[in-house]
C-alpha positions as CSV (number, residue, x, y, z in Angstrom):
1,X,0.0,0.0,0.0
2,X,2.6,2.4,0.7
3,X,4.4,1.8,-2.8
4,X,0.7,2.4,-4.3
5,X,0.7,5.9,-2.3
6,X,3.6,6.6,-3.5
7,X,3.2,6.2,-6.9
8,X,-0.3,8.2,-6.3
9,X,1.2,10.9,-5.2
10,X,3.8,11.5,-8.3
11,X,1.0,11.1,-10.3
12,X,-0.2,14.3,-8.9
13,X,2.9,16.2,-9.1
14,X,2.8,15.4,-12.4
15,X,-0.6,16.3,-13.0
16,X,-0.2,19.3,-10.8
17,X,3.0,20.4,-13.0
18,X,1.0,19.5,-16.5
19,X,-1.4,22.1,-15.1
20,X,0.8,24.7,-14.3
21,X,2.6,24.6,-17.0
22,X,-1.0,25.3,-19.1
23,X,-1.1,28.4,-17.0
24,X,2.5,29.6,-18.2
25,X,1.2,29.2,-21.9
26,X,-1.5,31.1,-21.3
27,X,0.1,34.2,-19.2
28,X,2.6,34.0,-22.2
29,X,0.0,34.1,-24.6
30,X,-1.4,37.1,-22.9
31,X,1.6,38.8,-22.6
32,X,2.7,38.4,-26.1
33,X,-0.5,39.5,-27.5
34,X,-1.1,42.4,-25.7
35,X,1.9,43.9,-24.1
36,X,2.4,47.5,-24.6
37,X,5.9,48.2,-25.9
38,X,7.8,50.5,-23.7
39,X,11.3,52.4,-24.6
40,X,13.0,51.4,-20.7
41,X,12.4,48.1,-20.1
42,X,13.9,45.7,-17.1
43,X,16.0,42.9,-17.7
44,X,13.1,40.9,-16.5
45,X,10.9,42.1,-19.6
46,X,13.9,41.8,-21.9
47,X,14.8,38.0,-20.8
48,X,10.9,37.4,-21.1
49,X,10.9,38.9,-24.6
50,X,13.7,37.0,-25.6
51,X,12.5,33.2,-24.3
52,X,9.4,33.9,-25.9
53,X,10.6,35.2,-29.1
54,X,12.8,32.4,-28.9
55,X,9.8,29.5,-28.6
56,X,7.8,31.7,-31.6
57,X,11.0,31.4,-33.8
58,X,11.4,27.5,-33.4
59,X,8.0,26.0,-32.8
60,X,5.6,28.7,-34.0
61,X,4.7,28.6,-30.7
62,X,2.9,32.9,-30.9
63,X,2.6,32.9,-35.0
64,X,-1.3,33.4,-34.0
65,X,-3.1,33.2,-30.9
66,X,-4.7,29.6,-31.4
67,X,-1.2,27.9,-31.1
68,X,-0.1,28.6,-27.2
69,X,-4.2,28.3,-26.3
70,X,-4.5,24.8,-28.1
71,X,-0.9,23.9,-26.3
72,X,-2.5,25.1,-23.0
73,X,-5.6,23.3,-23.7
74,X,-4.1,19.8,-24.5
75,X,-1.8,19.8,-20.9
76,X,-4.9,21.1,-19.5
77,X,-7.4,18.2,-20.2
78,X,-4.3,16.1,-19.0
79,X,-4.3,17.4,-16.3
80,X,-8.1,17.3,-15.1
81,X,-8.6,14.0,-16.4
82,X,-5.1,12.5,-14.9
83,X,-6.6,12.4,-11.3
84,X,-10.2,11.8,-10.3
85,X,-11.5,14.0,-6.8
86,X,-14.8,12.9,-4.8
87,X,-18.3,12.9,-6.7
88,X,-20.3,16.3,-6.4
89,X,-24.0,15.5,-7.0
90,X,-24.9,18.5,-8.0
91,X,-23.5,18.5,-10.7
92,X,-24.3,17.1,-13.9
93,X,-23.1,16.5,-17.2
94,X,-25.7,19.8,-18.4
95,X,-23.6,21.7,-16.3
96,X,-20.2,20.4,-17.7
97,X,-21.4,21.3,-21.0
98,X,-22.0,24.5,-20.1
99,X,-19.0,24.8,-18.9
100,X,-16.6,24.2,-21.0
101,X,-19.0,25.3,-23.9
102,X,-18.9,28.7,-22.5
103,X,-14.9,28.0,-21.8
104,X,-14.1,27.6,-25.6
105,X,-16.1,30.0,-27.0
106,X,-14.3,32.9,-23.7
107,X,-11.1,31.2,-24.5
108,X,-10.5,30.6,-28.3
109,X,-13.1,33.5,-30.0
110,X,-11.8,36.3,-28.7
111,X,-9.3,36.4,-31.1
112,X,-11.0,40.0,-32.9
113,X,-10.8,41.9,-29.8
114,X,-7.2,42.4,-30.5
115,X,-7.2,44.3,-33.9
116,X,-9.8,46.4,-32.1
117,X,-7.8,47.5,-29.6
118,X,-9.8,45.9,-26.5
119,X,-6.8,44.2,-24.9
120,X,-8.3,44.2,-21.5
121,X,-11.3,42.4,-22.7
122,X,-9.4,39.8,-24.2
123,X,-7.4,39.0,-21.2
124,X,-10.7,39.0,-19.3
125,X,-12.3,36.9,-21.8
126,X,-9.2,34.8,-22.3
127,X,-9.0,34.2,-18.4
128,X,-12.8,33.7,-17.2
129,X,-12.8,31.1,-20.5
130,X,-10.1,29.5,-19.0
131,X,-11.7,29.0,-15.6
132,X,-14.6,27.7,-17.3
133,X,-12.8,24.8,-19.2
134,X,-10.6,24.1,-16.0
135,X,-13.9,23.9,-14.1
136,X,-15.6,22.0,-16.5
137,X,-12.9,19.3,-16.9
138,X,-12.2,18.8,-13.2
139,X,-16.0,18.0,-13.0
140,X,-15.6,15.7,-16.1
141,X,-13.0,13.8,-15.0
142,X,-15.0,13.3,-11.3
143,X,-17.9,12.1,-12.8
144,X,-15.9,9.5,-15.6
145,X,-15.7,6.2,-14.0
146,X,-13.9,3.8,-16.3
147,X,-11.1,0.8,-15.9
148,X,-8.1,3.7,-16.6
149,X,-9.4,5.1,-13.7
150,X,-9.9,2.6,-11.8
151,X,-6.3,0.5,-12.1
152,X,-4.2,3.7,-12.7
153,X,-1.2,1.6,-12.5
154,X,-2.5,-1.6,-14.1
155,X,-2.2,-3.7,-11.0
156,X,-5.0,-5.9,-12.5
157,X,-3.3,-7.1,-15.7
158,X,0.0,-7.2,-14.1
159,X,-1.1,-9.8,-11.4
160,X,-1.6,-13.8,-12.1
161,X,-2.2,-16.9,-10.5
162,X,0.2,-18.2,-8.5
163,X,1.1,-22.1,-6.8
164,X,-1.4,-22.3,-4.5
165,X,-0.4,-26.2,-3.6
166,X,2.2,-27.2,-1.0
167,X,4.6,-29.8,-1.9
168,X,6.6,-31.1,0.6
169,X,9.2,-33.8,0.8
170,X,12.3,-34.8,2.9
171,X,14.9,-31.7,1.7
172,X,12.1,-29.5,0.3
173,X,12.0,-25.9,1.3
174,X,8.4,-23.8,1.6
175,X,8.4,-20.4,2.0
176,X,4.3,-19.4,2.2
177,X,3.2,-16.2,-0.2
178,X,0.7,-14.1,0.2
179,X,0.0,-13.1,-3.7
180,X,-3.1,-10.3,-5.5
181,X,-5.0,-11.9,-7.9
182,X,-8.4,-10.9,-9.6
183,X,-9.0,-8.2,-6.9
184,X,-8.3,-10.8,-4.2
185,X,-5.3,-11.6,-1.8
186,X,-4.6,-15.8,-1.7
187,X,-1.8,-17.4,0.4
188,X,0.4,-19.5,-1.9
189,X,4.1,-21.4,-1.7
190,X,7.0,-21.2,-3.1
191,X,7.9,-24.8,-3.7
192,X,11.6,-25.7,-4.0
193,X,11.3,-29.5,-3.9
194,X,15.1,-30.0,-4.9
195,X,17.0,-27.4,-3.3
196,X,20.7,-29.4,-4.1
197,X,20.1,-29.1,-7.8
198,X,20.8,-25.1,-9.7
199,X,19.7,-23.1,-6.8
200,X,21.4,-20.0,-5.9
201,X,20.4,-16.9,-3.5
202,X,20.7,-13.9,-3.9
203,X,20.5,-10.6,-1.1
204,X,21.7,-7.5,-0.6
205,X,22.6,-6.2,3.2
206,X,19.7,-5.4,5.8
């Protein structure tokens, strides 16, 4: 149990760091879009400027403002459907729709507010639409029950039967098992009923 909490809780680092990495696209996205250029600048705006201009110049990453959002978009829905939280039943899948229906249309068509000049409304828009969609997809992924979810670490496929029988006999060694096996734990042996012929043993210290 402890390995499996273990493993449950990088899973939500990584979740947690999918996720905020989405948020750096976005902020970058805003940013880039809107940022009013200025004659004295900080290093801090000048090293932004230049990581940024950098990821446009390799990957295309600001060539429009679709690219960074759809980016943001994909880690995002990793993200909210990576980990599954507690049930709310008040909420329903009319209210995810809504959701993330009002998300995408906040998020991804405001791109005209920029040639008119409305920055501030697009990084309102942009924001509130991504609430929405992060909203929406936490709620998704809480009301999704499926095998994924359930064996996150494929425990189920990995596990198989196991000897069950003792055999026992003058110079045999038994060493009892306790084993998983179709969502069930069974006691088992391991049976080496020659121990003088190819056996060898292995350890480290402790």
């Amino acid at each position: 149990m402890s390995q499996q909490e273990d493993d449950l809780r990088a899973l939500a680092k990584i979740m947690d760091f999918l996720r905020a990495v989405s948020i750096v696209l976005v902020v970058a996205n805003l940013y880039w879009f809107t940022r009013v250029e200025a004659t004295d600048s900080g290093w801090f705006i000048s090293t932004v400027d230049k990581i940024c201009a950098n990821f446009n110049r390799t990957c295309g990453l600001f060539n429009n403002t679709f690219n960074s959002k759809l980016f943001a978009l994909l880690l995002l829905g990793l993200s909210c459907f990576g980990t599954r939280g507690v049930k709310n039943k008040n909420i329903t899948w009319r209210h995810i729709g809504i959701a993330l229906g009002t998300g995408i249309i906040l998020f991804l068509m405001n791109w005209w507010m920029l040639p008119l000049g409305c920055r501030y409304l697009y990084i309102g828009t942009t924001a509130t639409g991504y609430i929405c969609l992060l909203m929406g997809g936490i709620w998704a992924g809480r009301m999704l029950k499926n095998n994924m979810m359930d064996d996150r670490f494929n425990d189920e496929n990995e596990s198989f039967m196991q000897e069950t029988k003792l055999m026992d006999n003058q110079y045999s060694i038994n060493l009892p098992t306790r084993f998983y096996y179709q969502k069930k734990w069974h006691k088992g042996w391991i049976n080496v009923v020659n121990p003088f012929r190819a056996t060898i043993v292995l350890g480290t210290p402790g």
